[in-house]
N, C-alpha and C positions, 0 to 999 in steps of 0.2 A: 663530023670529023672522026677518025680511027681512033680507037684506043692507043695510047701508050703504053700501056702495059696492061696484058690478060694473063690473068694467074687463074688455071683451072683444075678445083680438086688437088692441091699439091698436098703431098703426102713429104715428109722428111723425116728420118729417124736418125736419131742421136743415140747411140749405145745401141741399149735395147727398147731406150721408147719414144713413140713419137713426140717430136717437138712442132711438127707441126700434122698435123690430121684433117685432110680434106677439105683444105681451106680453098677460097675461090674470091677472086678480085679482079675486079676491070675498074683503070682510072684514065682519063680521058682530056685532052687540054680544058685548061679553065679553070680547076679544081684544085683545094687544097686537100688533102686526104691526110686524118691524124690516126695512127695505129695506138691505140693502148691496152694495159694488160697488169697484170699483176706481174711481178719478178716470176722470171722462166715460162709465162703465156706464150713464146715465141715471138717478140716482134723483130729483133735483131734476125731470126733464123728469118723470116718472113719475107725481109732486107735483102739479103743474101741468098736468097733460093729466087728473086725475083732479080739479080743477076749472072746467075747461074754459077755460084760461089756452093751454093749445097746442092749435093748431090738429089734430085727426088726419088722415091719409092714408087710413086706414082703420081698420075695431073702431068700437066705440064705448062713452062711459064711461056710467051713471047713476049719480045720488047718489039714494037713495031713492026709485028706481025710474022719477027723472029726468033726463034731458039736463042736467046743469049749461048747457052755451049758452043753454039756453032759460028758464031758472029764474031768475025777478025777484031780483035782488038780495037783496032783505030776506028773504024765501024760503029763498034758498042759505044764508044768514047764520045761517039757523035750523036748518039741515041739517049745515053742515062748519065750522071755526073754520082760521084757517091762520094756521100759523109759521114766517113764511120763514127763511133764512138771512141774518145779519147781528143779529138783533134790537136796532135801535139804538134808544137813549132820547136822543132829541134836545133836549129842554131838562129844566130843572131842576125837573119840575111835582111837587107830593106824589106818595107812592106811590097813593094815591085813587083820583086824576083820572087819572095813567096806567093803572091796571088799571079803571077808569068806559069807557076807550075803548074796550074789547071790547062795552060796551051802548048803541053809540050810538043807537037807536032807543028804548030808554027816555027816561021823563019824567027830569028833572035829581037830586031826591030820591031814587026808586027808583032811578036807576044809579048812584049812591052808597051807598044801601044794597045794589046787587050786585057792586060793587068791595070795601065791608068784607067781606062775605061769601068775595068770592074771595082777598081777602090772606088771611083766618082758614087757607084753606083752604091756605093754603101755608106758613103760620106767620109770617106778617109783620103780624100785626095790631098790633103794638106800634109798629109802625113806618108805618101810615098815614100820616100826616101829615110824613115825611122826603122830603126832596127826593131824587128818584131817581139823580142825578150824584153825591151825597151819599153815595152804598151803594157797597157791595162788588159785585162785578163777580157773586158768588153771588145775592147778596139780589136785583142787577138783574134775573138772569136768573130770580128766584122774582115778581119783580114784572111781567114778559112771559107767566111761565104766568099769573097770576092777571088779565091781561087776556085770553089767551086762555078760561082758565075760565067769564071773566064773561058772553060770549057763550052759555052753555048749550049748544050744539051737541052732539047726542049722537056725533058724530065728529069725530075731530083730525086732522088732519095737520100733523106737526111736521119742519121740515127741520132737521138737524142742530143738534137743543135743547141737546146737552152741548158744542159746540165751544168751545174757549177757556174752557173751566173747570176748575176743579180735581179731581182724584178723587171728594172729598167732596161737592162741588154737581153734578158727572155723576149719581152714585148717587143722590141726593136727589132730581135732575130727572125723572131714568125710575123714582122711587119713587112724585112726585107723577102721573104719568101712570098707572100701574099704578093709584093710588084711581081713576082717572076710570071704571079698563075697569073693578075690580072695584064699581062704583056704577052698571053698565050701560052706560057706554059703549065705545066702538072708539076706537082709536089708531094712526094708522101714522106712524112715525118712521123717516127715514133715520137712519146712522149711520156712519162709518167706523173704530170701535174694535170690532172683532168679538168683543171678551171682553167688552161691556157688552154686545152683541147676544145672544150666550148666555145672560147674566145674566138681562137682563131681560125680553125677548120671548117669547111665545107660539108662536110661527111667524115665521121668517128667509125673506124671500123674496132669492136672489141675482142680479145683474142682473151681468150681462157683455158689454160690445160692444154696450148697447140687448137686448140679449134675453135670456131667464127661465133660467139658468144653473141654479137649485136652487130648491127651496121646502120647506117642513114646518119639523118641530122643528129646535130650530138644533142639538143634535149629527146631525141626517140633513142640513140642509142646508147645513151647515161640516164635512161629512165631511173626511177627511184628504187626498180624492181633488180634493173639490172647490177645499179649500182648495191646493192643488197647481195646479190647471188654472187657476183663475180669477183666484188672488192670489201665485201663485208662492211661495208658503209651502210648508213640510215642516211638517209638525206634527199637534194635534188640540187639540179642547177636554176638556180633564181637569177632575174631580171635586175642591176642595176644602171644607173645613170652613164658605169664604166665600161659594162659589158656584162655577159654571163660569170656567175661564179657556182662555184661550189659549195655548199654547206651541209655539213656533214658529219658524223661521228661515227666511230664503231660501235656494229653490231656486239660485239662479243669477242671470244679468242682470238687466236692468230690463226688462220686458215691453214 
């Protein structure tokens, strides 16, 4: 099958420096894709140049074999789903009508019947009709996947889905993403807990300073070395009963 998204050589500059330098990415149905990086690696720019939200210097991105700059709104809308950083729920609407806003271009009935459908799918169906200020900071953040879900986009892009959660709704978050990939779709997620990266991901791309530090399986591309040059850690990711983890210490100063 085609790629979902080819990212080729993009170049991005912020001021006067690049935040992102000749990076290059193709991810393809199936696949869960985790971006990480040290603070200001670029992965947020990454996010956002791969839907044509930054300007490039150079490269250039397609979604589905498309220039996002050039691809109609409702179009893209059909193509990528995106979850920025922050995901705030600003009033007190049922959980419904906020997971109904990932279908805006449906009729009012049918994007209500794609909002229950996208709670089921996260396990909040019981909870429809709860006001979203109402919930646990978990359930909130199951009530932003199932507005992303509702959008149908056979690709995701999620910026840091697990931040400010607990263990329990981390795990859960990159559980409900893994149904997406294994139902056919593509996932890329930034991340900056490297032991959920392992966990969960298909393929670790590492971003340092704006440019492509590692990429492949995450014990190849959290090697010991990389993790040393990139994140100033001593360490590796080891094999337990729960899954891969992390262990690790600093090398030395603050980079």
């Amino acid at each position: 099958m085609s790629a979902l998204l080819t990212i080729t050589d993009a170049s991005v500059r912020v001021g006067r420096a690049l935040a992102l330098d000749g990076v290059s990415l193709q991810v393809g149905p199936g696949e869960l894709v985790g971006v990480v990086g040290p603070n200001g690696a670029g992965k947020t720019t990454l996010l956002r140049a791969a839907l044509g939200l930054q300007k490039l210097v150079s490269g250039e991105v397609k979604l589905g074999g498309r220039d996002p700059r050039t691809t109609p709104p409702a179009e893209l809308a059909r193509r990528v789903a995106y979850l920025p950083q922050g995901r705030r729920l600003a009033w007190n609407v049922p959980a419904w009508r906020a997971a109904a806003l990932g279908a805006p271009n449906a009729p009012p009935a049918k994007a209500r019947q794609i909002a229950l459908e996208a709670l089921t799918a996260v396990g909040l169906e019981t909870l429809a009709e709860r006001g979203v200020l109402d919930m646990s900071g978990g359930e909130r953040a199951r009530v932003v996947l199932a507005r992303l879900f509702a959008a149908g986009a056979p690709l995701i892009l999620a910026d840091e889905p697990t931040a400010g959660l607990d263990p329990d709704a981390q795990l859960l978050t990159l559980e409900l993403l893994r149904g997406r990939v294994e139902a056919g779709g593509a996932v890329v997620v930034t991340l900056h807990d490297l032991g959920l990266a392992a966990r969960a991901c298909d393929r670790v791309v590492v971003l340092h300073r704006g440019r492509l530090a590692a990429e492949g399986p995450p014990r190849h591309a959290l090697s010991p070395s990389v993790l040393a040059e990139v994140f100033g850690l001593d360490g590796a990711i080891l094999d337990t009963p729960s899954g891969p983890v992390l262990a690790a210490g600093r090398t030395g100063p603050s980079r």
